[in-house]
C-alpha positions in Angstrom: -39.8 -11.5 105.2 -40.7 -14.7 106.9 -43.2 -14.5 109.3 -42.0 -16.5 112.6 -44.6 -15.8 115.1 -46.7 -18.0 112.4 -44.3 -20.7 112.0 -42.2 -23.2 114.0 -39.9 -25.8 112.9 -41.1 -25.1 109.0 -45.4 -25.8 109.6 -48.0 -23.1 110.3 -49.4 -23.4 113.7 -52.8 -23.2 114.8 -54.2 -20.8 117.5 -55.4 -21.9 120.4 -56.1 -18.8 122.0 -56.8 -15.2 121.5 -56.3 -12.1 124.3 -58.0 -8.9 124.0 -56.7 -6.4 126.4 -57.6 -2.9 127.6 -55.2 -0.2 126.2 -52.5 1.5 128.8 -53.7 4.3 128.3 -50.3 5.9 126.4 -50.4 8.0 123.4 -47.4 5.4 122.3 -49.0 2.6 123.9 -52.6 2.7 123.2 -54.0 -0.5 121.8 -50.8 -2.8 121.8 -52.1 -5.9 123.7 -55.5 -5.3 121.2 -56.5 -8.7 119.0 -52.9 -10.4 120.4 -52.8 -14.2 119.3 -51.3 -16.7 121.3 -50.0 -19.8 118.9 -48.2 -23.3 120.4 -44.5 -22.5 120.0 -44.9 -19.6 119.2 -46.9 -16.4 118.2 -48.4 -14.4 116.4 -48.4 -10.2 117.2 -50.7 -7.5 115.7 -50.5 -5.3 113.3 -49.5 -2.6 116.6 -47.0 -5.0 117.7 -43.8 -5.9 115.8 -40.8 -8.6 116.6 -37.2 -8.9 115.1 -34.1 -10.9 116.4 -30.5 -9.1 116.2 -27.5 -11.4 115.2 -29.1 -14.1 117.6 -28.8 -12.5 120.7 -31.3 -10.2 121.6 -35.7 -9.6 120.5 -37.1 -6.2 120.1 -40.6 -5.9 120.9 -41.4 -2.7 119.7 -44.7 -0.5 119.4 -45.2 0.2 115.9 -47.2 3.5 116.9 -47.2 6.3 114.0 -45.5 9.3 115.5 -43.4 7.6 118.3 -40.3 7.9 118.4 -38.5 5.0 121.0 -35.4 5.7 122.8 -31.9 4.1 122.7 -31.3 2.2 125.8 -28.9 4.6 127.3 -31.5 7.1 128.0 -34.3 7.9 130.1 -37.8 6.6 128.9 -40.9 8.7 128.8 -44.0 7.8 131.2 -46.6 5.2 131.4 -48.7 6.1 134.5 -50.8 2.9 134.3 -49.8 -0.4 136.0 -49.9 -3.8 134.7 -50.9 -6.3 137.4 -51.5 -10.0 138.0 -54.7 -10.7 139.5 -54.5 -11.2 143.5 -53.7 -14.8 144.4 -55.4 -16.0 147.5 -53.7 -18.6 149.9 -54.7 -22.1 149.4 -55.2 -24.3 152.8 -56.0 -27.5 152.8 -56.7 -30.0 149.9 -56.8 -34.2 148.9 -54.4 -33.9 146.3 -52.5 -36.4 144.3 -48.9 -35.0 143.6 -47.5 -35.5 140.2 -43.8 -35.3 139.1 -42.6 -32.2 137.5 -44.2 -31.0 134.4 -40.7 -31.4 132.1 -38.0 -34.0 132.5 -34.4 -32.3 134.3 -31.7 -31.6 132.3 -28.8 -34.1 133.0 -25.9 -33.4 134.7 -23.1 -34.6 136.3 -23.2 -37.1 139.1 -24.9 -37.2 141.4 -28.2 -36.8 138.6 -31.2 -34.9 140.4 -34.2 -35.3 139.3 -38.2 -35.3 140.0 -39.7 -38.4 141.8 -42.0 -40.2 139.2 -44.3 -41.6 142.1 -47.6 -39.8 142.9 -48.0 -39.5 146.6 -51.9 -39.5 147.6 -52.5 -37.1 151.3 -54.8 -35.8 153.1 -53.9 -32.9 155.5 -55.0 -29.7 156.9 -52.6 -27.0 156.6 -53.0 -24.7 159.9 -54.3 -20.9 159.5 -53.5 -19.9 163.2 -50.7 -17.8 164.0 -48.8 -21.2 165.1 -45.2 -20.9 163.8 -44.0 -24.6 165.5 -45.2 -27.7 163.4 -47.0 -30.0 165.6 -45.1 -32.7 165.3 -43.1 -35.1 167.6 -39.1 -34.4 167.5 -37.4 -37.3 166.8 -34.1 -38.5 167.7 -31.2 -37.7 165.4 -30.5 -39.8 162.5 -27.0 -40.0 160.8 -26.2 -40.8 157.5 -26.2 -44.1 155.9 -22.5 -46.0 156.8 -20.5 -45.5 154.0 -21.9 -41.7 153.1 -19.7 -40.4 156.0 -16.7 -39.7 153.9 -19.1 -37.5 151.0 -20.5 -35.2 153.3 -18.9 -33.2 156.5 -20.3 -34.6 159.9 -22.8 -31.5 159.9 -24.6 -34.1 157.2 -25.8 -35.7 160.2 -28.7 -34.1 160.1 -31.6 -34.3 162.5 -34.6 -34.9 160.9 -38.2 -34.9 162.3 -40.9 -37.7 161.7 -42.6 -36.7 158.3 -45.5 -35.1 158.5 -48.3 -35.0 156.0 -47.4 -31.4 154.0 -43.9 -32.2 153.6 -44.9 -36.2 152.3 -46.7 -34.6 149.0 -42.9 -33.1 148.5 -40.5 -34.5 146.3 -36.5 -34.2 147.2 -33.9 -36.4 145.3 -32.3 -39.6 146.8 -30.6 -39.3 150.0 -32.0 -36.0 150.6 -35.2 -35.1 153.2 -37.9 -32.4 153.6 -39.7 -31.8 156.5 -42.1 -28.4 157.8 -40.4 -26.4 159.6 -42.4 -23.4 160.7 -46.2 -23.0 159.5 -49.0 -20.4 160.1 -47.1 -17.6 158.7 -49.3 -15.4 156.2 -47.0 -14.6 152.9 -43.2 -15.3 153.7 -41.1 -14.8 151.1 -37.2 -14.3 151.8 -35.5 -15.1 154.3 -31.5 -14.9 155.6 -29.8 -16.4 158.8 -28.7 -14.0 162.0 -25.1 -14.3 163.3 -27.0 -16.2 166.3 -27.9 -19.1 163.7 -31.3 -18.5 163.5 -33.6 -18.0 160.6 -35.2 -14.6 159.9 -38.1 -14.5 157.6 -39.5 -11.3 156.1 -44.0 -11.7 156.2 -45.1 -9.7 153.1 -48.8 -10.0 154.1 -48.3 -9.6 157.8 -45.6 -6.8 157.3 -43.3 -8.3 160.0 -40.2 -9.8 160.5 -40.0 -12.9 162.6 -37.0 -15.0 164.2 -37.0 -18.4 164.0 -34.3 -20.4 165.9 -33.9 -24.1 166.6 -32.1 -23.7 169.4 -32.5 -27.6 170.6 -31.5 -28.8 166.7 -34.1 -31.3 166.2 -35.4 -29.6 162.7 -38.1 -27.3 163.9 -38.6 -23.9 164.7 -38.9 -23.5 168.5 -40.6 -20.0 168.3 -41.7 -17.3 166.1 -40.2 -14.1 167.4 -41.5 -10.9 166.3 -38.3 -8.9 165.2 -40.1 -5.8 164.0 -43.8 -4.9 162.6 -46.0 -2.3 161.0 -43.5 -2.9 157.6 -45.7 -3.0 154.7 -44.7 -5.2 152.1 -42.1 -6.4 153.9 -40.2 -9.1 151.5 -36.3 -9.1 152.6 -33.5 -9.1 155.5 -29.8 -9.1 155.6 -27.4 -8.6 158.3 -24.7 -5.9 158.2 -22.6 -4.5 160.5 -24.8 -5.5 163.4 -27.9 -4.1 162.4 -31.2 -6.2 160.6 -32.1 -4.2 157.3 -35.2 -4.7 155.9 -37.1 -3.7 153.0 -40.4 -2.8 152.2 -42.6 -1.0 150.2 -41.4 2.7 149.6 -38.7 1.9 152.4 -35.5 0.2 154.0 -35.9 0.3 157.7 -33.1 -1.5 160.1 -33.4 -2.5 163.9 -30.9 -3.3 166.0 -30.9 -5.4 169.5 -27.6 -4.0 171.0 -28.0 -5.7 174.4 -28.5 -9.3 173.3 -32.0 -9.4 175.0 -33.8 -10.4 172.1 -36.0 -7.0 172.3 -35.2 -4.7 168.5 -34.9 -1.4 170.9 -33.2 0.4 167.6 -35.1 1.2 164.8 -34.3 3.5 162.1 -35.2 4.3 158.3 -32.4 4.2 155.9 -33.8 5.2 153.0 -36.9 6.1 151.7 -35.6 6.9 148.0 -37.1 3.9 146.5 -40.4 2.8 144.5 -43.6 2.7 146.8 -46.6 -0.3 146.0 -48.1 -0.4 143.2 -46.8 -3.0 139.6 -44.2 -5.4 141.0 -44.3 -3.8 144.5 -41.5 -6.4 145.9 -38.2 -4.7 147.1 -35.3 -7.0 147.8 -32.0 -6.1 149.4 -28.5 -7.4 149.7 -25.1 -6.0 150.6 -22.5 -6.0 147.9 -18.7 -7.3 149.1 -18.0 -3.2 148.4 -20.3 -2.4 151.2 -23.0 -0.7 149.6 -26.9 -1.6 149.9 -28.5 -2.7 146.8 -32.4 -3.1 146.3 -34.2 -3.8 143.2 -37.8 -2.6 142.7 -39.6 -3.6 140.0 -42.0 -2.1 137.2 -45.2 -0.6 137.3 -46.3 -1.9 133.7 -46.3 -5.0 132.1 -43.9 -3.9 128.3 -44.1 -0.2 128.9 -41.5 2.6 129.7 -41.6 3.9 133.3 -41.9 7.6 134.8 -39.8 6.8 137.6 -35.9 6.0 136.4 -36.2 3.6 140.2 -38.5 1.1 138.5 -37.1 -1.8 136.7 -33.8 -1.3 138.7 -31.3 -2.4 140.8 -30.1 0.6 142.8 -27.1 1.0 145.2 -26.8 3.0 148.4 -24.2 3.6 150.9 -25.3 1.8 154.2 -26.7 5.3 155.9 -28.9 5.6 152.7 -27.3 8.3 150.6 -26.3 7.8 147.4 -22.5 6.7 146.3 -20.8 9.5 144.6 -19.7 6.5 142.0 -22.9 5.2 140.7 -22.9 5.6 137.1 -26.0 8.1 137.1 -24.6 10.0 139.9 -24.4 13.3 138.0 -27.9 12.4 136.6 -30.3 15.7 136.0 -32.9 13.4 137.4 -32.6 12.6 141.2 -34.0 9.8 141.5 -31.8 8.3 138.3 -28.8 8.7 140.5 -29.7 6.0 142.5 -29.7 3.3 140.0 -26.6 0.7 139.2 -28.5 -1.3 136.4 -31.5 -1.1 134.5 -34.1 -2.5 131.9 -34.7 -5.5 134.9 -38.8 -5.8 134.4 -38.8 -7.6 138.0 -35.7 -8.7 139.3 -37.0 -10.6 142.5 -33.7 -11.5 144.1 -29.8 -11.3 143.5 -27.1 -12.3 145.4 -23.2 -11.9 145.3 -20.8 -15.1 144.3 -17.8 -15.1 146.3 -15.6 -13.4 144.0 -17.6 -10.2 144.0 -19.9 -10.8 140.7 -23.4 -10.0 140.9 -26.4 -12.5 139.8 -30.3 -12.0 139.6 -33.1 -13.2 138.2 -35.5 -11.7 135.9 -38.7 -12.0 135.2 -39.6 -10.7 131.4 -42.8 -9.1 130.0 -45.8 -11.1 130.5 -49.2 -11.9 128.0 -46.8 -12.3 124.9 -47.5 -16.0 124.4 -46.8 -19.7 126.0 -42.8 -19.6 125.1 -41.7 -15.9 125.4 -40.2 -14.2 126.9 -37.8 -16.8 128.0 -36.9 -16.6 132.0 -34.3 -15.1 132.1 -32.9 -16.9 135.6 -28.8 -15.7 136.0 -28.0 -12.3 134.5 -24.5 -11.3 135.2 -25.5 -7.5 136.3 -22.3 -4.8 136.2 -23.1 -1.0 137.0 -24.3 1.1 134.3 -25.6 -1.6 131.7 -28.6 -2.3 131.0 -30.8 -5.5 130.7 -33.3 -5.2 127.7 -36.6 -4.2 129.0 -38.7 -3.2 127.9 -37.6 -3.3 124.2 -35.5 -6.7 124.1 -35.3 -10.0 125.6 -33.1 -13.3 125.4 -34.2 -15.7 122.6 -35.1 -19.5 123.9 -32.8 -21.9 121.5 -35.4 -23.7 119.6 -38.1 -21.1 120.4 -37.1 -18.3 117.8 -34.6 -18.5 114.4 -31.8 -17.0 115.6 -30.2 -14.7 113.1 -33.3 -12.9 111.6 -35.1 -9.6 111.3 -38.9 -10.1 111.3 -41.6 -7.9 111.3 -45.3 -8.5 111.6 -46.6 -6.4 109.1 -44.0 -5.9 106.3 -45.2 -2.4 105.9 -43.9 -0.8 108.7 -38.9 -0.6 108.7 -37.3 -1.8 111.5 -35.6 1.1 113.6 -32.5 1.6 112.9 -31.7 3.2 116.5 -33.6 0.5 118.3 -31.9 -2.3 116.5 -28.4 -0.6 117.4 -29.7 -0.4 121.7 -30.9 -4.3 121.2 -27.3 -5.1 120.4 -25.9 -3.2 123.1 -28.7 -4.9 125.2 -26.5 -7.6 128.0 -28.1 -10.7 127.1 -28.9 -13.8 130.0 -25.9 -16.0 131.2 -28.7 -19.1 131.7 -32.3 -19.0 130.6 -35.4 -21.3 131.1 -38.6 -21.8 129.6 -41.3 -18.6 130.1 -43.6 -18.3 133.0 -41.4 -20.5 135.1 -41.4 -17.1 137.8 -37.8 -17.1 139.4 -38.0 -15.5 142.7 -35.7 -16.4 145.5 -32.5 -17.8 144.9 -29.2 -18.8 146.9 -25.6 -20.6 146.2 -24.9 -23.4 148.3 -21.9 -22.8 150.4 -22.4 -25.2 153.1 -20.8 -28.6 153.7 -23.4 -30.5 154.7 -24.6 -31.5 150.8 -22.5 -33.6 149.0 -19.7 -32.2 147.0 -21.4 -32.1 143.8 -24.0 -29.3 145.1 -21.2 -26.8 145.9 -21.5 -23.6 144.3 -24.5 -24.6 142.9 -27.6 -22.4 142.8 -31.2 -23.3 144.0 -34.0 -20.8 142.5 -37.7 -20.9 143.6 -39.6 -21.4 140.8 -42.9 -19.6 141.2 -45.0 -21.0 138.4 -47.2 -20.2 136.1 -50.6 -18.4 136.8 -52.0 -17.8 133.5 -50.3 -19.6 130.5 -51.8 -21.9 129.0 -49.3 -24.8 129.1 -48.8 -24.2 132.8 -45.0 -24.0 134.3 -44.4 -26.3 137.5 -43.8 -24.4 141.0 -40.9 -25.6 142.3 -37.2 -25.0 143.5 -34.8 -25.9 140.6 -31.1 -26.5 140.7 -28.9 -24.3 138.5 -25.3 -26.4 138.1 -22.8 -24.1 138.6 -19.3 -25.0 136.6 -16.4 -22.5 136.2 -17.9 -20.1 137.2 -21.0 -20.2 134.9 -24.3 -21.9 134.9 -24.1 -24.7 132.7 -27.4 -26.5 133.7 -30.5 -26.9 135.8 -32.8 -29.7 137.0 -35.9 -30.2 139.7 -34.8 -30.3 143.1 -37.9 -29.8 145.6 -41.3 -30.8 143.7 -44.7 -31.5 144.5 -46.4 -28.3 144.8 -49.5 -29.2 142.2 -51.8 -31.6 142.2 -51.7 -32.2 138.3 -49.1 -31.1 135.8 -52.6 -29.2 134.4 -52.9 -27.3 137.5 -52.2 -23.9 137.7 -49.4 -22.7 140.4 -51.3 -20.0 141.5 -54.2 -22.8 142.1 -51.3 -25.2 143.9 -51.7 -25.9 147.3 -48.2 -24.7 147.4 -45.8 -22.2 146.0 -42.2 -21.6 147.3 -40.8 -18.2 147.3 -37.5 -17.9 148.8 -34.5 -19.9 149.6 -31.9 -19.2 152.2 -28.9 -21.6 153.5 -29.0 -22.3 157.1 -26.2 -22.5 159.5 -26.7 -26.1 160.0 -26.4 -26.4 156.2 -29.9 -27.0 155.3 -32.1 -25.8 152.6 -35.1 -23.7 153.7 -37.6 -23.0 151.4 -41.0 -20.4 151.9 -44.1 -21.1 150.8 -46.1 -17.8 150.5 -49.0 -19.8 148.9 -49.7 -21.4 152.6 -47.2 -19.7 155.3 -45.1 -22.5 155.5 -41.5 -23.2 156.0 -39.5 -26.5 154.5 -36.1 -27.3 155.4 -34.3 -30.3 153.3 -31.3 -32.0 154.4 -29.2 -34.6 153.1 -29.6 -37.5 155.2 -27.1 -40.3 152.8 -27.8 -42.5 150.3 
């Protein structure tokens, strides 16, 4: 069989690196990630490790383990107890830095094209690490769009836009659009969502809090950081429903409610306690579904192993009070803690959302260590109840990254699984995919009238980046063009996070993390590499 992890585009590729990592410990397991080699375009596996592509559409990665027997992906898996972590990623203050543009060209699309500023902009700031949530800035007066621009946008485009001040200058926005700070000091935010009272809630993973920030005056800045509720570790999301502030956090969902408009949280209450505690991907995002149930999606303990607990690698769905539906698809599960799970095989689903006509989207972030160019991200996976998404056994092929349409196998001695090459078929493969170690995290349609036309519907993902490939992926928030119904698309909105396109994002002075759409129409990005909040706004050509 031809051998693809050692070829690409018909020539042998050199190595350039090799890996040699600790076994997980697993009778099944031991030893995979042993003498792995990571090639330019592709790679090669060991003799543990084997790789095949079904009809095109989906990869096995598989163990080849004498004695082990792998599941089809309709039933449980059988434990790994040890985790697969990144290394802990300290926050970066200040720096000199010299911005470049984005680290690949954007894809084109449809008027009006969006794309990365080519310019280097050359600052020096301090980024504050007091407890300060107000940027110290002088408000300006309101600025309205350019004449002419009036009749693209809704009047809410005449957006008020503070002086610029030196973080938001090393940031890159396309033409008639501006960034500004917003809010700064905070320790890790990461999502956020606006209150019925138009004000911008933002969940602290670090600090375990949530605070409110409103802008009650409208000049572009947060006019106070209001504790909402604390002592919530791992706290990394909020929605609103039905009057009350859920949150989630590790090993819980809490809500608080402030029934007598005083801005004091008197209520609080835990919903549900049924899901994954810290430890692996230890974020826990929430989000109500148009049916009324609470979803949250926890993520796995391990890096390409199976998981103990049927929670991890999930998206589970509660009623609001925190039981579980009678109608999830594992309801009548032997295994309690399967019943609470809608979808699996989701390695680290970071966010989802709903689209207006019900469907559900997430993100995905695939097995890591398997090389420079795989597993692709996977960034919109159309996710129904009772499917699952691949992982750990198949993933999404990159066009141009992998021959579709073939069946290999790193050492020719071992047959491919019958029963394994039936699950990857059954396996839902991506709706839109980007290049590995691009880290999708937060992500949001715009629904707002205050962009022009052309953004509507459209989706904006933060783009984590890269911490250790070794043709480092850019941090920054990407447009995903939405047409029909499906992503078509995607190109660099915000930019400007690294100082070189050989920098690290995990070494950036800046990484965003979540996205919400703000009730003035705005874009507000987190930065949980340096507590700081951006807010764009379109401003006219």
């Amino acid at each position: 069989m031809q051998d693809i992890c050692a070829t690409q585009q018909g020539k042998a590729q050199e190595p350039i690196r090799k890996f040699d990592f600790e076994s997980t410990g697993n009778a099944c397991h031991s030893d995979r990630y042993r003498n792995f080699t990571d090639r330019h375009e592709g790679v090669t596996l060991s003799e543990t490790f084997r790789k095949m592509v079904h009809n095109g559409v989906a990869i096995a990665l598989l163990p080849v383990v004498s004695g082990c027997a792998l599941p089809s992906l309709s039933r449980n898996t059988e434990p790994v107890t040890e985790a697969t972590t990144e290394p802990a990623r300290e926050p970066t203050a200040a720096a000199t830095a010299t911005v470049a543009p984005a680290d690949d060209a954007p894809t084109a699309v449809s008027e009006p094209t969006v794309a990365a500023a080519e310019e280097a902009i050359t600052t020096t700031t301090t980024v504050s690490t007091s407890r300060i949530l107000v940027p110290t800035v002088t408000p300006a007066e309101a600025t309205a769009p350019a004449e002419g621009d009036a009749a693209a946008v809704s009047p809410a485009a005449a957006a008020v836009v503070p002086p610029a001040d030196a973080v938001a200058e090393r940031l890159q926005v396309p033409a008639g659009f501006a960034v500004r700070l917003f809010a700064e000091g905070l320790a890790k935010p990461r999502l956020m969502t606006v209150g019925p009272d138009g004000a911008l809630y933002v969940a602290d993973q670090d600090a375990g809090t949530v605070y409110r920030l409103p802008d009650a005056d409208g000049d572009g800045l947060a006019d106070s950081s209001d504790v909402v509720v604390d002592g919530l570790p791992g706290a990394h999301s909020v929605e609103w429903f039905d009057g009350w502030l859920y949150v989630a956090a590790y090993g819980q969902v809490q809500r608080v409610q402030d029934a007598d408009g005083d801005g004091t949280y008197e209520a609080q209450e835990l919903v549900t306690d049924n899901i994954p505690g810290a430890g692996g991907h230890s974020t826990r995002t929430l989000h109500f579904g148009p049916d009324g149930m609470l979803y949250v999606a926890a993520g796995s303990t391990t890096n390409n192993d199976p998981e103990s607990d049927a929670r991890r690698a999930t998206i589970m769905r509660f009623n609001p009070d925190g039981s579980i539906p009678a109608d999830n698809p594992f309801a009548d599960s032997a295994d309690e803690r399967r019943r609470t799970v809608w979808a699996e095989g989701l390695r680290n689903s970071v966010d989802f959302l709903f689209l207006p006509d019900g469907r559900l989207w997430a993100n995905h972030n695939g097995s890591d260590m398997l090389g420079n160019n795989v597993p692709p991200e996977e960034i919109v996976i159309n996710v129904e109840g009772g499917n699952h998404y691949g992982w750990p056994y198949c993933y999404t092929p990159v066009e141009g990254v992998v021959p579709p349409g073939t069946e290999e196998v790193r050492d020719e001695r071992v047959e491919l699984n019958p029963e394994v090459l039936a699950s990857c078929s059954e396996a839902v493969p991506a709706l839109f995919t980007d290049l590995a170690h691009y880290a999708p995290l937060g992500m949001a349609q715009y629904t707002a009238n205050a962009f022009p036309a052309a953004y509507q519907g459209n989706l904006f993902v933060a783009y984590h980046g890269s911490w250790n490939s070794t043709e480092p992926r850019d941090c920054r928030v990407q447009m995903v063009v939405v047409q029909d119904g499906q992503p078509v698309s995607s190109e660099p909105f915000l930019t400007g996070f690294r100082e070189s396109e050989s920098q690290q994002c995990s070494q950036a002075w800046g990484r965003p993390a979540g996205v919400a759409v703000g009730a003035d129409g705005a874009l507000y990005v987190s930065d949980d590499q340096n507590g700081n909040i951006y807010r764009v706004v379109y401003v006219g050509e």
